[in-house]
MIDOSE-1310 file (N, C-alpha, C; in nm, 2 decimals, decimal comma, always signed):
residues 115
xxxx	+0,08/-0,12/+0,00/+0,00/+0,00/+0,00/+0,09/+0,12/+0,00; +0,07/+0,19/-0,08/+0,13/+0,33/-0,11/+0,11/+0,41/+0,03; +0,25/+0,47/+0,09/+0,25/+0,51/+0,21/+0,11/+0,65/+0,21; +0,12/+0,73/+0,09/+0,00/+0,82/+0,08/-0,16/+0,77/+0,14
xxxx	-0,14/+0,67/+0,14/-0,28/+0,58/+0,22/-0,32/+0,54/+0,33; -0,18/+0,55/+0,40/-0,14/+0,53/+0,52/-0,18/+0,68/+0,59; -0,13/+0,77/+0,54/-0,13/+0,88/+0,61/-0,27/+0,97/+0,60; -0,36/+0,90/+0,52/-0,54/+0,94/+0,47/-0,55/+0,87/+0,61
xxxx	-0,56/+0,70/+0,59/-0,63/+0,65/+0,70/-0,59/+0,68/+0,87; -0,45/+0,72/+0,88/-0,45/+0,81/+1,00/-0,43/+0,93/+1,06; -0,50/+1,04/+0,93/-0,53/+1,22/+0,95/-0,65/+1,18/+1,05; -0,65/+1,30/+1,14/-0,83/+1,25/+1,17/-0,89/+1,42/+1,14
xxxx	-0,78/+1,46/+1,00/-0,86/+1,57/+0,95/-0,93/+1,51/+0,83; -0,90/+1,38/+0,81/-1,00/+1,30/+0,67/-1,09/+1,22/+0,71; -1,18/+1,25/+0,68/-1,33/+1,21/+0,65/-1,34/+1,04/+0,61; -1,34/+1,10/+0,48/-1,30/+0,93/+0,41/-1,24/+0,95/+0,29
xxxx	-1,21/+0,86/+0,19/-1,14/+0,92/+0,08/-1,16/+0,77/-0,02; -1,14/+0,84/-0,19/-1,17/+0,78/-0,27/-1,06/+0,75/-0,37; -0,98/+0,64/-0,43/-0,95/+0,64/-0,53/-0,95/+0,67/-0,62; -0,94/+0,74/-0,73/-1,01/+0,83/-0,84/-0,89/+0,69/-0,98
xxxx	-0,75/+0,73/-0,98/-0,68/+0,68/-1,06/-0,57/+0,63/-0,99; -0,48/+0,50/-1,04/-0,38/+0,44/-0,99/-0,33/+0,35/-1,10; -0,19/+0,38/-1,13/-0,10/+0,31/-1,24/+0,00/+0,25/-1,18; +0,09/+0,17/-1,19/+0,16/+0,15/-1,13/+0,30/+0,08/-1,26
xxxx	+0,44/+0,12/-1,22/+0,50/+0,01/-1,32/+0,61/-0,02/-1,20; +0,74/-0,04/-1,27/+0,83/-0,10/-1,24/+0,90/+0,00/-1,17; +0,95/+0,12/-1,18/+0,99/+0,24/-1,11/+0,89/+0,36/-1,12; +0,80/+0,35/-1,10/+0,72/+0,47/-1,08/+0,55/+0,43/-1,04
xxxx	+0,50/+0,52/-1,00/+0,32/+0,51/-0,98/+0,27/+0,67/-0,96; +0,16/+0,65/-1,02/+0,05/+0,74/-1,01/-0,04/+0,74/-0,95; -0,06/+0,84/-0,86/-0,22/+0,81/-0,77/-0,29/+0,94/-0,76; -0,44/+0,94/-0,75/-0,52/+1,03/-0,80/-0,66/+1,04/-0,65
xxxx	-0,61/+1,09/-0,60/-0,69/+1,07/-0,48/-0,82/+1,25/-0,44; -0,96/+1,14/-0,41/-1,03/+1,24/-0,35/-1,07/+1,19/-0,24; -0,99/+1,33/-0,12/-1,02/+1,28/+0,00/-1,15/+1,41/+0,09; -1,23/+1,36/+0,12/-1,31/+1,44/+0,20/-1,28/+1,44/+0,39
xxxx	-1,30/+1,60/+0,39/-1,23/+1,61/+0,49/-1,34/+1,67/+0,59; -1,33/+1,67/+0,73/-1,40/+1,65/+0,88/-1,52/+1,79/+0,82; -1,48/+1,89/+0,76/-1,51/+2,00/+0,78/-1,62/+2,02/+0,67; -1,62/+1,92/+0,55/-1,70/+1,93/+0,40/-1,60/+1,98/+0,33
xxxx	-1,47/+2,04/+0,32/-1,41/+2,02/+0,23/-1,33/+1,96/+0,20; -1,30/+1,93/+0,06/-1,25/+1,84/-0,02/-1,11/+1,88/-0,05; -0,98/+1,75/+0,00/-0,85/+1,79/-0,07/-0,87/+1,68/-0,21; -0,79/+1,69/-0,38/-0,77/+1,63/-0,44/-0,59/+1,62/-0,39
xxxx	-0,58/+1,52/-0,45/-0,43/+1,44/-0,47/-0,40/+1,38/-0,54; -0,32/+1,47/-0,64/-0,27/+1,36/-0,79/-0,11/+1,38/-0,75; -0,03/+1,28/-0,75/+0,14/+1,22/-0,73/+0,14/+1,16/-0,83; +0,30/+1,20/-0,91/+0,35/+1,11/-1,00/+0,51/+1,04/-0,93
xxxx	+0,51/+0,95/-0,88/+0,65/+0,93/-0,80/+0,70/+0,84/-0,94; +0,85/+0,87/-0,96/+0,95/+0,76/-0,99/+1,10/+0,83/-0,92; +1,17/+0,68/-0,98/+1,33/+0,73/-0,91/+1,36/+0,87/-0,93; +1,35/+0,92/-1,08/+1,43/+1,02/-1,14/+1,30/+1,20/-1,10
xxxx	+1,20/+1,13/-1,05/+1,07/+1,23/-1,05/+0,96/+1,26/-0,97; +0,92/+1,35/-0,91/+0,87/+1,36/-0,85/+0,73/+1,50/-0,87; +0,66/+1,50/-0,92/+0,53/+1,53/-0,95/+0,42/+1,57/-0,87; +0,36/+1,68/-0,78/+0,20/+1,66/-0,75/+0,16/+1,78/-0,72
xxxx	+0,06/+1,78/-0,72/-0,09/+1,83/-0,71/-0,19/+1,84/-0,59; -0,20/+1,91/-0,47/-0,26/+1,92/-0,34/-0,38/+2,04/-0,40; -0,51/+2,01/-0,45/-0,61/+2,08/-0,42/-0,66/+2,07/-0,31; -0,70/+2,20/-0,20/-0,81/+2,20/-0,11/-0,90/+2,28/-0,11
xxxx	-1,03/+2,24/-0,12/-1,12/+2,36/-0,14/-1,26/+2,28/-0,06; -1,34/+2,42/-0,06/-1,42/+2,37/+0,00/-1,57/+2,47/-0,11; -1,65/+2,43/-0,11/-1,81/+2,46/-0,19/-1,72/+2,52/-0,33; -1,64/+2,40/-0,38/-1,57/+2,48/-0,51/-1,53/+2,56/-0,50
xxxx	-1,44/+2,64/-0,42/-1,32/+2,77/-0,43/-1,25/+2,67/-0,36; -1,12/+2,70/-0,44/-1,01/+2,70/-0,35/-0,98/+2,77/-0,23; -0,86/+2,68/-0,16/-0,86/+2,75/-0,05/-0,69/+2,71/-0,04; -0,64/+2,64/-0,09/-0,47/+2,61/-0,11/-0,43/+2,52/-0,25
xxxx	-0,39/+2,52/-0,30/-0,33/+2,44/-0,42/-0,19/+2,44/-0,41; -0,12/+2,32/-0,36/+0,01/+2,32/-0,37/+0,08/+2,25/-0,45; +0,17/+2,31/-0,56/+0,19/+2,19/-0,61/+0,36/+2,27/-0,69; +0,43/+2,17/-0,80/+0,53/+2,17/-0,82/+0,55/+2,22/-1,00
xxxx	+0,46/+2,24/-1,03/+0,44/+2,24/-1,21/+0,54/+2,35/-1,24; +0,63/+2,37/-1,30/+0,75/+2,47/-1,33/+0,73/+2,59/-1,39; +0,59/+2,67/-1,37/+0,64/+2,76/-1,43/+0,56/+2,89/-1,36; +0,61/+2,93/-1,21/+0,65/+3,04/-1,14/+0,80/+3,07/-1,11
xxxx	+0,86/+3,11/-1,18/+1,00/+3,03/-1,15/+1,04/+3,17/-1,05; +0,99/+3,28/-1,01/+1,00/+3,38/-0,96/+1,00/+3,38/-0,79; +0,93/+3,24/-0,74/+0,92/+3,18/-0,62/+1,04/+3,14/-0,61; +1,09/+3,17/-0,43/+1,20/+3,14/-0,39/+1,22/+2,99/-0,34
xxxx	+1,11/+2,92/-0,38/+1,06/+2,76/-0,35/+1,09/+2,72/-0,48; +1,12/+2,77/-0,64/+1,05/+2,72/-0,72/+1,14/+2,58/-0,74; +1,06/+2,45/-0,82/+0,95/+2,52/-0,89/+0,83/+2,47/-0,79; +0,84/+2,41/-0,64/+0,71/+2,43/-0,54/+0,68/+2,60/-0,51
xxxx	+0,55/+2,57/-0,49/+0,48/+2,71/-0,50/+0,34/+2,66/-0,43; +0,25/+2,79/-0,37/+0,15/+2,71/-0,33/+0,06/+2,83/-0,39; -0,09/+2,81/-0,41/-0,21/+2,93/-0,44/-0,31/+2,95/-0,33; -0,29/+3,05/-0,26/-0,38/+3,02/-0,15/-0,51/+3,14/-0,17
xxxx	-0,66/+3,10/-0,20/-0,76/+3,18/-0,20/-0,78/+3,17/-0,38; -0,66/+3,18/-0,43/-0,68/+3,19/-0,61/-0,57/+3,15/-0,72; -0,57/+3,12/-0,81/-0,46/+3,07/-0,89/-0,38/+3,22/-0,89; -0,43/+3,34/-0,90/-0,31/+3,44/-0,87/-0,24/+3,46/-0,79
xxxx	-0,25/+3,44/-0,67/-0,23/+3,49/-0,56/-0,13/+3,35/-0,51; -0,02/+3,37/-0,62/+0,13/+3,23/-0,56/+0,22/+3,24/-0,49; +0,24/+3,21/-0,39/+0,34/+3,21/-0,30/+0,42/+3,13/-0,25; +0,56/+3,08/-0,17/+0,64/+3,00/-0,20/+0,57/+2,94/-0,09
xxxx	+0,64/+2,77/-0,12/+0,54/+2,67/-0,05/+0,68/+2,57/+0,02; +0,66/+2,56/+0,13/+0,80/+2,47/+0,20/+0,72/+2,31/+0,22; +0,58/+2,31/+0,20/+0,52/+2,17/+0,21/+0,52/+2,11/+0,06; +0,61/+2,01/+0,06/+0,60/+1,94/-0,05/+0,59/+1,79/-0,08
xxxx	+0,50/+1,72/-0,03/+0,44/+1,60/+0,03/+0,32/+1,61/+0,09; +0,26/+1,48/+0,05/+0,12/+1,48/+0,13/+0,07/+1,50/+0,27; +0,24/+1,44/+0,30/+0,23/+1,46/+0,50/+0,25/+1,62/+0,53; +0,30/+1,69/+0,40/+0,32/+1,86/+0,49/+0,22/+1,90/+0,49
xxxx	+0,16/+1,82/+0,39/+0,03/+1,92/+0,33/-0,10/+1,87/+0,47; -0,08/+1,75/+0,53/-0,24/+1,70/+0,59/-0,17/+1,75/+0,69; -0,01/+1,79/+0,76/+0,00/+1,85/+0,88/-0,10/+2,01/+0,89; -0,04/+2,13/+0,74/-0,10/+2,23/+0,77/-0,28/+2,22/+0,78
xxxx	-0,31/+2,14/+0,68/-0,50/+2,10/+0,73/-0,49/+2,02/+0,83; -0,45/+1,96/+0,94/-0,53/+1,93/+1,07/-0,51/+2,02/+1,16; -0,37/+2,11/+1,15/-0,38/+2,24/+1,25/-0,49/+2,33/+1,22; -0,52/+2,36/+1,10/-0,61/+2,44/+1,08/-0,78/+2,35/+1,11
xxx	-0,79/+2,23/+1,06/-0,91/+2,17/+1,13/-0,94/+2,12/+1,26; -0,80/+2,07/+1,28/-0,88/+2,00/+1,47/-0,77/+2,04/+1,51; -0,65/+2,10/+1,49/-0,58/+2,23/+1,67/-0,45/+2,09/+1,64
């Protein structure tokens, strides 16, 4: 089990959570995760892990606005994170992002949902 599964089933800022997509080869996997969280809103989680790569995607929003999108896609290069970067409130508004894993990301949502 992909450790990202491990750390869904023991946030107790997640609700429950859904598989959306999962590939897997010989050095690399893809996982596509929607997890619902204590509060009604929703984080997505798309990861592309291989040896040479590392890939993802942290939507959190809640009644469809965002509320954080963190992720790694290369082209804010003006961020002193780059190419992590996070969008908090709107895709303009980017700022550098030191959480770059699922586990940084479910630490800042449980402080903010359960203390």
């Amino acid at each position: 089990m992909p450790r990202e599964l491990e750390l869904l089933d023991e946030s107790p800022a997640v609700k429950s959570y859904e598989i959306l997509d999962y590939k897997e080869g010989n050095s690399f996997y893809f996982l596509k995760i929607k997890a619902e969280l204590v509060d009604g809103s929703v984080l997505y989680i798309r990861e592309f892990v291989s040896e040479n790569e590392y890939n993802h995607s942290f939507q959190w929003q809640k009644d469809e606005k965002l509320i954080i999108r963190w992720d790694n896609a290369p082209h804010h290069k003006y961020v002193e994170t780059f190419p992590h970067h996070k969008h908090v409130g709107s895709k303009d508004n980017v700022q550098l992002s030191e959480e770059i894993s699922l586990e940084d990301v479910l630490m800042v949502i449980e402080k903010k949902l359960v203390g």
